[in-house]
PDB file with SEQRES, HELIX, SHEET and CRYST1 records, atoms N, CA, C and O in Angstrom:
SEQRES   1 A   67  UNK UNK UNK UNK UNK UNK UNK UNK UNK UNK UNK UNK UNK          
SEQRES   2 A   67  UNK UNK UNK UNK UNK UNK UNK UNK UNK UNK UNK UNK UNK          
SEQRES   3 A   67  UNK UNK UNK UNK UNK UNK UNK UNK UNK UNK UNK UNK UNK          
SEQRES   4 A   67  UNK UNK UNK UNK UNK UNK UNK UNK UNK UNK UNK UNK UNK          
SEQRES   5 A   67  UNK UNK UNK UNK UNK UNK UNK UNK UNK UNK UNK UNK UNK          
SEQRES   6 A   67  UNK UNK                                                      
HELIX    1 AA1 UNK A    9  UNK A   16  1                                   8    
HELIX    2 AA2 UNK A   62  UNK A   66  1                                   5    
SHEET    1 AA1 2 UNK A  31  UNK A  34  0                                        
SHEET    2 AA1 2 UNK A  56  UNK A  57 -1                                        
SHEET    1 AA2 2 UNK A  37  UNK A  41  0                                        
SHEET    2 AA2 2 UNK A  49  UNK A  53 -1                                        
CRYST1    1.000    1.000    1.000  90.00  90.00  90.00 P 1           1          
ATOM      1  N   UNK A   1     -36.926 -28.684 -38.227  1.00  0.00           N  
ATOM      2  CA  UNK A   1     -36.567 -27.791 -37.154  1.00  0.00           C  
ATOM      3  C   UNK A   1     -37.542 -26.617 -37.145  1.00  0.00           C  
ATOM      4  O   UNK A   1     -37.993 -26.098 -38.166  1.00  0.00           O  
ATOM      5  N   UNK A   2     -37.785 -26.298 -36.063  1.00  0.00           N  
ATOM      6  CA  UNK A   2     -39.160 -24.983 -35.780  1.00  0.00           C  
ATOM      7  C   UNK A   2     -38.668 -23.793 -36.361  1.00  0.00           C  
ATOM      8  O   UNK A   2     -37.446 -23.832 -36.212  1.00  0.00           O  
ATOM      9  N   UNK A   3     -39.001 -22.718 -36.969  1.00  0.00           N  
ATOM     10  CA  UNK A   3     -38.646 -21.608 -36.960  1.00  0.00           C  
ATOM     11  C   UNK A   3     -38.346 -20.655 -35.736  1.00  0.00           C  
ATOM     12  O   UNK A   3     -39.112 -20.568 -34.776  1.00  0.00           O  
ATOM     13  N   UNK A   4     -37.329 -20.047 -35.838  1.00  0.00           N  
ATOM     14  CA  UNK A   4     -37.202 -19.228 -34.481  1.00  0.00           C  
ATOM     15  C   UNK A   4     -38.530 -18.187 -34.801  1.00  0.00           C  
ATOM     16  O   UNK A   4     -38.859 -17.691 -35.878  1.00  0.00           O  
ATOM     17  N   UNK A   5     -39.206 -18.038 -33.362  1.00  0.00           N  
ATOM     18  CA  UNK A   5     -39.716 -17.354 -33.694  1.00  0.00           C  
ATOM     19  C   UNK A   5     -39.407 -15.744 -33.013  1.00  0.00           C  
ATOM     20  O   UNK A   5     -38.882 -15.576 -31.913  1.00  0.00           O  
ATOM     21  N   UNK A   6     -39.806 -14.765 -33.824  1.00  0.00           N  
ATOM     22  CA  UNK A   6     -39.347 -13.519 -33.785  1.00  0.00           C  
ATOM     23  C   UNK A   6     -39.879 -12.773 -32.290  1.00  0.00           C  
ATOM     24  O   UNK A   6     -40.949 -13.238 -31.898  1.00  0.00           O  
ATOM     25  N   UNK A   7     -39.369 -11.848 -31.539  1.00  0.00           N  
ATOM     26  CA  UNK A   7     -39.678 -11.133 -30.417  1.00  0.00           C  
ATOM     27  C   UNK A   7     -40.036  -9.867 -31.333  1.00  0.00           C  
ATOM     28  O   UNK A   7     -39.501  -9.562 -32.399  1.00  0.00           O  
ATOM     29  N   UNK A   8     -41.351  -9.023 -30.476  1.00  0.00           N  
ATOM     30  CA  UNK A   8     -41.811  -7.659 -30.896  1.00  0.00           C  
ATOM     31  C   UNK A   8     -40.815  -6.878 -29.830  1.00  0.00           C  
ATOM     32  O   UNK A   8     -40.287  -7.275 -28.792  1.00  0.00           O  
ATOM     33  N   UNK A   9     -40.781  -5.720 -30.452  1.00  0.00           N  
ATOM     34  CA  UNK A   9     -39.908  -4.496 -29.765  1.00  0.00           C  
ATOM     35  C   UNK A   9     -40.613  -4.196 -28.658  1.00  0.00           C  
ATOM     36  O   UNK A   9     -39.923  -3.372 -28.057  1.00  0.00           O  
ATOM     37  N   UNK A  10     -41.965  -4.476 -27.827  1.00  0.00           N  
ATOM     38  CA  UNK A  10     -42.329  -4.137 -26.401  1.00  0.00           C  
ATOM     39  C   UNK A  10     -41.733  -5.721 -25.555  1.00  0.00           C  
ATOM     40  O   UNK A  10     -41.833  -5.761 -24.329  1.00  0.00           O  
ATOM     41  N   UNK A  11     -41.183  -6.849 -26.252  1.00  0.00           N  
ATOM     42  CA  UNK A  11     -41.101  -8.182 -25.559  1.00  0.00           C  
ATOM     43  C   UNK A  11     -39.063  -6.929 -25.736  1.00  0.00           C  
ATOM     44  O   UNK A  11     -38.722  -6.574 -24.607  1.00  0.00           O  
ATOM     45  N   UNK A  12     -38.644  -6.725 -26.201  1.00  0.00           N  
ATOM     46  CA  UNK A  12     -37.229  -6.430 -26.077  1.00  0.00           C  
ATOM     47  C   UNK A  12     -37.344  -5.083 -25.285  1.00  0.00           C  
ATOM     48  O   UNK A  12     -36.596  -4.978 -24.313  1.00  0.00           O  
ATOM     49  N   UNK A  13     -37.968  -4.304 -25.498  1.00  0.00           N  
ATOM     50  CA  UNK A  13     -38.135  -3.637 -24.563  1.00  0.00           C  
ATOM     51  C   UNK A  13     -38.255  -3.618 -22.980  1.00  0.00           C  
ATOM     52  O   UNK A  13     -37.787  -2.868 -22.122  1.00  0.00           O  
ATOM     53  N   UNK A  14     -39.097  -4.782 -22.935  1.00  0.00           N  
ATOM     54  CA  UNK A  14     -39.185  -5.312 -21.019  1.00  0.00           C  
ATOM     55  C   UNK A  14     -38.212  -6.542 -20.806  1.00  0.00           C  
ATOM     56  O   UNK A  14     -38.266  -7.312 -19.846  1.00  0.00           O  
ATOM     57  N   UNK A  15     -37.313  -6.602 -21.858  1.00  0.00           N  
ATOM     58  CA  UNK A  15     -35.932  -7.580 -21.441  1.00  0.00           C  
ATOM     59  C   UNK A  15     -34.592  -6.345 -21.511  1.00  0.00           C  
ATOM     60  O   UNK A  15     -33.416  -6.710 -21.510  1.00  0.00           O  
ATOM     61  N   UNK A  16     -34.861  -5.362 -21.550  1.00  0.00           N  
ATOM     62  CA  UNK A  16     -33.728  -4.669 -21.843  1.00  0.00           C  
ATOM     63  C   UNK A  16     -34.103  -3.895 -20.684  1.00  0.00           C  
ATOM     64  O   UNK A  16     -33.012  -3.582 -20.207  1.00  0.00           O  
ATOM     65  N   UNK A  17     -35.257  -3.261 -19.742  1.00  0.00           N  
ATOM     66  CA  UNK A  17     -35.676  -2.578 -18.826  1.00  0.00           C  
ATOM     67  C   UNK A  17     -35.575  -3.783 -17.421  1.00  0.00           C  
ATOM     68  O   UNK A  17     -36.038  -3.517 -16.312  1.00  0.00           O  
ATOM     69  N   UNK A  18     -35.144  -4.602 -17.631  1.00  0.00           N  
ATOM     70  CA  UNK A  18     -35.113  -5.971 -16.495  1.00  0.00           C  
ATOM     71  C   UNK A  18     -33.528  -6.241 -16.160  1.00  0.00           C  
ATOM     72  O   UNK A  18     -32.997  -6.837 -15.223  1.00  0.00           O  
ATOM     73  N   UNK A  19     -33.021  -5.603 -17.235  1.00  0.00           N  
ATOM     74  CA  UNK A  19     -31.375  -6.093 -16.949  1.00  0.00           C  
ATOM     75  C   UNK A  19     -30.559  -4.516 -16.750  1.00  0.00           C  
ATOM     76  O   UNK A  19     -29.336  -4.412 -16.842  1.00  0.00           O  
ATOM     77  N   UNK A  20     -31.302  -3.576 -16.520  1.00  0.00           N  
ATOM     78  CA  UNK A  20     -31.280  -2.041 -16.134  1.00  0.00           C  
ATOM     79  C   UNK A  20     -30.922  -2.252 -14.736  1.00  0.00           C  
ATOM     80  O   UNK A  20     -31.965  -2.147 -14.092  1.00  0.00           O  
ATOM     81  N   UNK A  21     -29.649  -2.573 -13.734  1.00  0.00           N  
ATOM     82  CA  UNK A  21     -30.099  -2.157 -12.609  1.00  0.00           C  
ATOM     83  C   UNK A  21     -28.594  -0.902 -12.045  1.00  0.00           C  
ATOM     84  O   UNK A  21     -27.391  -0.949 -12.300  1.00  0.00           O  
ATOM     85  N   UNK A  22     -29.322  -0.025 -11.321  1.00  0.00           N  
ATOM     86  CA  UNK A  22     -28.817   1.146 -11.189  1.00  0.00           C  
ATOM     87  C   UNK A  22     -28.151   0.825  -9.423  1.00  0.00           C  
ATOM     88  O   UNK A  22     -28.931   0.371  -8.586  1.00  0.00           O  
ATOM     89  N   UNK A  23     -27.005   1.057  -9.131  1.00  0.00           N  
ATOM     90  CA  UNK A  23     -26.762   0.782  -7.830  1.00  0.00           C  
ATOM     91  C   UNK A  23     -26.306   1.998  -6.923  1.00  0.00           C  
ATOM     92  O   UNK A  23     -25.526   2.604  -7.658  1.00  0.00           O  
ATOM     93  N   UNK A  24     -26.343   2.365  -6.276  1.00  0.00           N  
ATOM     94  CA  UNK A  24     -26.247   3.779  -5.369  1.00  0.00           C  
ATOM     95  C   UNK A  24     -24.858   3.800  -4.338  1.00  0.00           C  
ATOM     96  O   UNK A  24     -24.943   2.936  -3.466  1.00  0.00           O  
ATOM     97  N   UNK A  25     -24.167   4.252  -4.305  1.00  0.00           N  
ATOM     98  CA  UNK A  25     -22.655   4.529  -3.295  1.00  0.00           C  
ATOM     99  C   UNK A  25     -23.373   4.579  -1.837  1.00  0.00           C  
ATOM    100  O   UNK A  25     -23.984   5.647  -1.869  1.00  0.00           O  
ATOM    101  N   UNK A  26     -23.636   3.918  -0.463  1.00  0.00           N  
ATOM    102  CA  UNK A  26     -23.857   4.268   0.368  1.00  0.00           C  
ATOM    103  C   UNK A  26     -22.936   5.213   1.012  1.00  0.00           C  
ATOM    104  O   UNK A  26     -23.369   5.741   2.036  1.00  0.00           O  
ATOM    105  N   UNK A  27     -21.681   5.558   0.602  1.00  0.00           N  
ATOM    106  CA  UNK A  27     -20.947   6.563   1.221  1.00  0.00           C  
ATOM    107  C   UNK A  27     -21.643   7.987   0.724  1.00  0.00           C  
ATOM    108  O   UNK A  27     -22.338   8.756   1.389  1.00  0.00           O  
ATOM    109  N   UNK A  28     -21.214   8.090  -0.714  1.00  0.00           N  
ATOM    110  CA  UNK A  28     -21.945   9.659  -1.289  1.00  0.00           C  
ATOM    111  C   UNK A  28     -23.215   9.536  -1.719  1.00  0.00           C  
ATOM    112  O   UNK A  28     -23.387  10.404  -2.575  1.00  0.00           O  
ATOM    113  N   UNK A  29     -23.972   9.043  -1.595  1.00  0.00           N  
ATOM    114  CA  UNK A  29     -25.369   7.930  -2.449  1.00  0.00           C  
ATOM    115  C   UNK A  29     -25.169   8.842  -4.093  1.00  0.00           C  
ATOM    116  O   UNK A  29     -26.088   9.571  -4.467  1.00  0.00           O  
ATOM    117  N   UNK A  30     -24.026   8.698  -4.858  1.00  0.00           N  
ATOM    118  CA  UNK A  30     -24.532   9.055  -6.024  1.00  0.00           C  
ATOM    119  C   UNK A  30     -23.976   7.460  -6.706  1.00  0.00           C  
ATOM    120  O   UNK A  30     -23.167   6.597  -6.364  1.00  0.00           O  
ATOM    121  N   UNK A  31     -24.763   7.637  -7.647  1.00  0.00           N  
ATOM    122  CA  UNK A  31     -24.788   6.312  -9.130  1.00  0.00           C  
ATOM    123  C   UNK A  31     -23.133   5.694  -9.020  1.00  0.00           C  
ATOM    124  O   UNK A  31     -22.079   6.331  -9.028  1.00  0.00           O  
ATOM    125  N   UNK A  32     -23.350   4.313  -8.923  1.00  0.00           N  
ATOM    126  CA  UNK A  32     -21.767   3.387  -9.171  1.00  0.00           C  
ATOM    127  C   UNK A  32     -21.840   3.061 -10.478  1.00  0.00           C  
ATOM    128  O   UNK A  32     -22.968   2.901 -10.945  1.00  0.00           O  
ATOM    129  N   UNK A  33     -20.816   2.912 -11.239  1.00  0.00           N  
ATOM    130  CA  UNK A  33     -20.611   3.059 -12.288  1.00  0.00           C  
ATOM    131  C   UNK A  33     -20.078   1.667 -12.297  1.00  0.00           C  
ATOM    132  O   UNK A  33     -19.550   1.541 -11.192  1.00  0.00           O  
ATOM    133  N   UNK A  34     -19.939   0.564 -12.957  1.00  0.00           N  
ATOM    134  CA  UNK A  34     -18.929  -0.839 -13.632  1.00  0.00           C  
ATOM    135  C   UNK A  34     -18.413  -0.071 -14.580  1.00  0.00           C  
ATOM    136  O   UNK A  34     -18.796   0.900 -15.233  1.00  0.00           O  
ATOM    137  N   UNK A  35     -17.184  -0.913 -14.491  1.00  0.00           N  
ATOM    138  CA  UNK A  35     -15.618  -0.736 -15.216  1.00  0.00           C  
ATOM    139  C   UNK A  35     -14.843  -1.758 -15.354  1.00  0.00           C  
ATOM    140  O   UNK A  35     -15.589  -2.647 -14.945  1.00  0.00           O  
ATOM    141  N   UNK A  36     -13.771  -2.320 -15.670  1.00  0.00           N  
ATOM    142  CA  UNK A  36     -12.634  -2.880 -15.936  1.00  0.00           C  
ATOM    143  C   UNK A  36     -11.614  -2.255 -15.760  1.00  0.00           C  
ATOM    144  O   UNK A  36     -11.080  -1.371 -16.431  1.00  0.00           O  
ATOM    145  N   UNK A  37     -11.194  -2.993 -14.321  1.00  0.00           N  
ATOM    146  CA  UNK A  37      -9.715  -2.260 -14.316  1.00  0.00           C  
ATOM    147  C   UNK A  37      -8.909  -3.308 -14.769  1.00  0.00           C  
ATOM    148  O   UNK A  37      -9.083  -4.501 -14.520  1.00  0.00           O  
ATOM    149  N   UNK A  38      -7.800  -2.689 -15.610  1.00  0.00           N  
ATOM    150  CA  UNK A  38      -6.143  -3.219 -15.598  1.00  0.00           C  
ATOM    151  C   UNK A  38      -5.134  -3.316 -15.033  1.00  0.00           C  
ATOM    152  O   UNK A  38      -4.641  -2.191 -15.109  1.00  0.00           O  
ATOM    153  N   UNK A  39      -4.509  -3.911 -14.524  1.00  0.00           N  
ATOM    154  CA  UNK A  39      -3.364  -3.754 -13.792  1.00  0.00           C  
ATOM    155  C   UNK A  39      -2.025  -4.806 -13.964  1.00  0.00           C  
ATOM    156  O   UNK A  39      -2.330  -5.966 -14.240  1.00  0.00           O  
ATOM    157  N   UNK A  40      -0.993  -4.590 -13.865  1.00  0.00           N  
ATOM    158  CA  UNK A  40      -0.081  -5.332 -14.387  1.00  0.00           C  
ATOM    159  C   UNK A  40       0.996  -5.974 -13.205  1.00  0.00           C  
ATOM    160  O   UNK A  40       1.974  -5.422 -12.700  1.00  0.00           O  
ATOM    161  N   UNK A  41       0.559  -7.063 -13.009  1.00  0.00           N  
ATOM    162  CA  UNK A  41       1.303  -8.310 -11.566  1.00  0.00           C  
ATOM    163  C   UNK A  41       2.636  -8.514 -12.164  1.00  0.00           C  
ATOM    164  O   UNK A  41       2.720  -8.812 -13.356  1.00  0.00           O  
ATOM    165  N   UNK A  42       3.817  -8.357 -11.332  1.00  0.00           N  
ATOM    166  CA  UNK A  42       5.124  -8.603 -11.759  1.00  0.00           C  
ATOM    167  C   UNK A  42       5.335  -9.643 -10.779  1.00  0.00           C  
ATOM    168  O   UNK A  42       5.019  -9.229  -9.663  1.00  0.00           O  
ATOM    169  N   UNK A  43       5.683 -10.645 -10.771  1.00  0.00           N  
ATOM    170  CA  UNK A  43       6.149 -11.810 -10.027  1.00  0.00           C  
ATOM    171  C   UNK A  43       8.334 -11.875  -9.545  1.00  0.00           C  
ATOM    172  O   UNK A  43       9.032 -11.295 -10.377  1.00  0.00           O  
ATOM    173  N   UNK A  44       8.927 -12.390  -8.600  1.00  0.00           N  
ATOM    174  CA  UNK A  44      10.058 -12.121  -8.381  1.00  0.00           C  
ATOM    175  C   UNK A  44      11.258 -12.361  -9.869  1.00  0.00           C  
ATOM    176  O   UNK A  44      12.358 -11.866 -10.113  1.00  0.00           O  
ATOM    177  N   UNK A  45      10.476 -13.248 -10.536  1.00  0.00           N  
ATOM    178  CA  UNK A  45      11.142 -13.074 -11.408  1.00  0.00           C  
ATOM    179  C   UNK A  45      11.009 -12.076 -12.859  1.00  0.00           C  
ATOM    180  O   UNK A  45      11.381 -12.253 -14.019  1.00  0.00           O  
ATOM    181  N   UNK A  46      10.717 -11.625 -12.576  1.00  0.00           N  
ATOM    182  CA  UNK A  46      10.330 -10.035 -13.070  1.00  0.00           C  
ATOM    183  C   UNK A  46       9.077  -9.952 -14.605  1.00  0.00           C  
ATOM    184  O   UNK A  46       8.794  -9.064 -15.410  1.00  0.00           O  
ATOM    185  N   UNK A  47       8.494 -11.774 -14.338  1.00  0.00           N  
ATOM    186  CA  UNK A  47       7.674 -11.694 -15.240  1.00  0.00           C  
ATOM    187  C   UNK A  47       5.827 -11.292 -15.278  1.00  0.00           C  
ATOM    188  O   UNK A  47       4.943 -11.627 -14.491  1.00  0.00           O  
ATOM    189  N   UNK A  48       5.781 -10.653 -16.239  1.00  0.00           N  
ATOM    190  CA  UNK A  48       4.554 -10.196 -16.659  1.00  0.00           C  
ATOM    191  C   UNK A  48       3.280 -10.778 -16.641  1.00  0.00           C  
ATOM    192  O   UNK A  48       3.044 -11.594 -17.532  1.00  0.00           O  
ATOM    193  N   UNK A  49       2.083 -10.439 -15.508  1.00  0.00           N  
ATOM    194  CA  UNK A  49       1.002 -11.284 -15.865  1.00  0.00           C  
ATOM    195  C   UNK A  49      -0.143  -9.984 -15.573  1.00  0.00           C  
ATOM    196  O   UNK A  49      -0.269  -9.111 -14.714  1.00  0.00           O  
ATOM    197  N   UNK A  50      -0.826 -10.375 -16.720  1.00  0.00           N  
ATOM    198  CA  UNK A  50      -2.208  -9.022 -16.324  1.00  0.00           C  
ATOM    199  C   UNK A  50      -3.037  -9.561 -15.518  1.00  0.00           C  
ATOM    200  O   UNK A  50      -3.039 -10.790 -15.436  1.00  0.00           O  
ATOM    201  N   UNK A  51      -3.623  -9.057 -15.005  1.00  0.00           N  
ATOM    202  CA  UNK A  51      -5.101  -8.999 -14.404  1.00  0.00           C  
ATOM    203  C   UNK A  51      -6.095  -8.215 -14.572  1.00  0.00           C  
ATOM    204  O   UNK A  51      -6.013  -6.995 -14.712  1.00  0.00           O  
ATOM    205  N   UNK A  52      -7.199  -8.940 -14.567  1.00  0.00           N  
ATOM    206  CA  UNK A  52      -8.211  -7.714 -14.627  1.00  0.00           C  
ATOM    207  C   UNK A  52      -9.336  -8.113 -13.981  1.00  0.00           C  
ATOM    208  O   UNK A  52      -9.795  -9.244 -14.142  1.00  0.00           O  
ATOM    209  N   UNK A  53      -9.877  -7.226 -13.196  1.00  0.00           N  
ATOM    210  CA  UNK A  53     -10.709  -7.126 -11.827  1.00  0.00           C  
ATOM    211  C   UNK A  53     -11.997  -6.053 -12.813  1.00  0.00           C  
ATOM    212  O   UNK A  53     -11.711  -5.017 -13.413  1.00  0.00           O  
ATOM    213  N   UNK A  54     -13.286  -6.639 -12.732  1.00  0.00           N  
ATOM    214  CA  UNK A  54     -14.528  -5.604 -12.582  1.00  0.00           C  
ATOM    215  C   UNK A  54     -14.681  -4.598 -11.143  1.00  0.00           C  
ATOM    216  O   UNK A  54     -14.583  -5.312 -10.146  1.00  0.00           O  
ATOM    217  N   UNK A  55     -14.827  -3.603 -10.908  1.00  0.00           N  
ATOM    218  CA  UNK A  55     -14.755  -2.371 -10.142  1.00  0.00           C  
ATOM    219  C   UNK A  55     -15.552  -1.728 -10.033  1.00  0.00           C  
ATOM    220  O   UNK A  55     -16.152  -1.863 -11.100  1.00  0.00           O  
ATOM    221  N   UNK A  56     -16.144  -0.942  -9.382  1.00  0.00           N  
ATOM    222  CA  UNK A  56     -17.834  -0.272  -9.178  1.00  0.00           C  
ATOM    223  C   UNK A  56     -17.058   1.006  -8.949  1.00  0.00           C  
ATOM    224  O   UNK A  56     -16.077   1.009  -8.206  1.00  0.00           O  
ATOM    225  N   UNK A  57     -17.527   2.209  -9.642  1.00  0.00           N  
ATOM    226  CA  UNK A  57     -16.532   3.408  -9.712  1.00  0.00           C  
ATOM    227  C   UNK A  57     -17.827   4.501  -8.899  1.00  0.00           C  
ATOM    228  O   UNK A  57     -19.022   4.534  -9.193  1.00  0.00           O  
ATOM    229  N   UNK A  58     -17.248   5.166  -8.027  1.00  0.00           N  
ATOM    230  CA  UNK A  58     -18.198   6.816  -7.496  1.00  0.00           C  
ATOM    231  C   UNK A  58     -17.294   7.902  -7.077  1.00  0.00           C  
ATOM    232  O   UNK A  58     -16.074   7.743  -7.096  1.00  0.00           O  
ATOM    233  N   UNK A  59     -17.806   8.913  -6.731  1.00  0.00           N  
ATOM    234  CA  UNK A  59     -16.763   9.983  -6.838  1.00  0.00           C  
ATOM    235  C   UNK A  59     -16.007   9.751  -5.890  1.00  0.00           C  
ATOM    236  O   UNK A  59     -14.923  10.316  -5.753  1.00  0.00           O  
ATOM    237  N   UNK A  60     -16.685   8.485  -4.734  1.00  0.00           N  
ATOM    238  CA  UNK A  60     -15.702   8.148  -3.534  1.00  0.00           C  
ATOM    239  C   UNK A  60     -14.589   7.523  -3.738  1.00  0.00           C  
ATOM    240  O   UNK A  60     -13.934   7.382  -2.706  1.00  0.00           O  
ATOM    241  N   UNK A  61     -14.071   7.044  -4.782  1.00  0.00           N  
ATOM    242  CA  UNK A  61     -12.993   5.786  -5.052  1.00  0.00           C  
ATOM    243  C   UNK A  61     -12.367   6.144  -6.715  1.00  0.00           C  
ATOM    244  O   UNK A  61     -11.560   5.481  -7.367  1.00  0.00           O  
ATOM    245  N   UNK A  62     -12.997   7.299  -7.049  1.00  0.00           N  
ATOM    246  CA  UNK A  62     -12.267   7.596  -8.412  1.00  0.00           C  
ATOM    247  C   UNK A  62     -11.016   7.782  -8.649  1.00  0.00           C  
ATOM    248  O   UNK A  62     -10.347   7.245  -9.532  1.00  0.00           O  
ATOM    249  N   UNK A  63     -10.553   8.834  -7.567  1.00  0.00           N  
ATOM    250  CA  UNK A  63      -8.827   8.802  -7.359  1.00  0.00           C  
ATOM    251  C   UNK A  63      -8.290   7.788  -7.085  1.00  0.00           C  
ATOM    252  O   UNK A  63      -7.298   7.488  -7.749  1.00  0.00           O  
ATOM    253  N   UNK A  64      -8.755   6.866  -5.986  1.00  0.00           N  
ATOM    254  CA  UNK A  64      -8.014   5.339  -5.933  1.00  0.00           C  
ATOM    255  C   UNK A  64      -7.516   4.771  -7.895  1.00  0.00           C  
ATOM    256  O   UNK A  64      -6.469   4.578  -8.512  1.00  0.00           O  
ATOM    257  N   UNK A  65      -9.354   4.694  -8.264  1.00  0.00           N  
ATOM    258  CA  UNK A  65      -9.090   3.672 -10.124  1.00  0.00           C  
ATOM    259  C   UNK A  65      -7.961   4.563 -10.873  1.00  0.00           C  
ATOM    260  O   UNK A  65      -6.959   4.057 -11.377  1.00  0.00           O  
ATOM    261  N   UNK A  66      -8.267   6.056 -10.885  1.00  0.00           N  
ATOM    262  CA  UNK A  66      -7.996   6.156 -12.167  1.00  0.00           C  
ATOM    263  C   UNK A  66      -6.487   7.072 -11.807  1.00  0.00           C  
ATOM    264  O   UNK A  66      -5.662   7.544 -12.590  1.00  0.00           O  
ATOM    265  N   UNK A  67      -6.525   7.086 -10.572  1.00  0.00           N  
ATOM    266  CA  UNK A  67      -5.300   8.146 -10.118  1.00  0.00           C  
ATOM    267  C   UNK A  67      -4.899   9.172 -10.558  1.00  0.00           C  
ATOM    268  O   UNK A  67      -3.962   9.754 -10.012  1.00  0.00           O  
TER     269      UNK A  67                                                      
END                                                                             
C-alpha cells in the first residue's frame, strides 16, 4: 500500500481559503452567519419529535431565531 503522502501548510492553506465563503444579507448587506436551529414538533398526540433546520442569521431575522 502507498504511503499517504503528506500536504505542506501553503497546499492547506489554499484548501482552507477555498472553503471560506462569506455571504452578504441583501436586505441590510451585512455578513449571514450559519447556525443550527432547534425546535421541538409536537404531533396530536402530544408526542415529541426534534428538528433541526440550518439557518443563515443577520441583524434582519435575529429576533425571529433567537427571540
Amino acid at each position: 500500500m502507498p504511503k499517504k503522502k503528506e500536504r505542506t501548510f501553503v497546499a492547506k492553506l489554499a484548501h482552507e481559503a477555498r472553503r471560506i465563503h462569506k455571504e452578504k444579507c441583501p436586505v441590510c448587506g451585512k455578513e449571514v452567519v450559519p447556525a443550527v436551529f432547534h425546535a421541538a414538533l409536537y404531533n396530536e398526540d402530544g408526542c415529541y419529535r426534534p428538528q433541526r433546520r440550518r439557518v443563515k442569521i443577520c441583524d434582519c431575522n435575529r429576533e425571529e431565531i433567537y427571540g
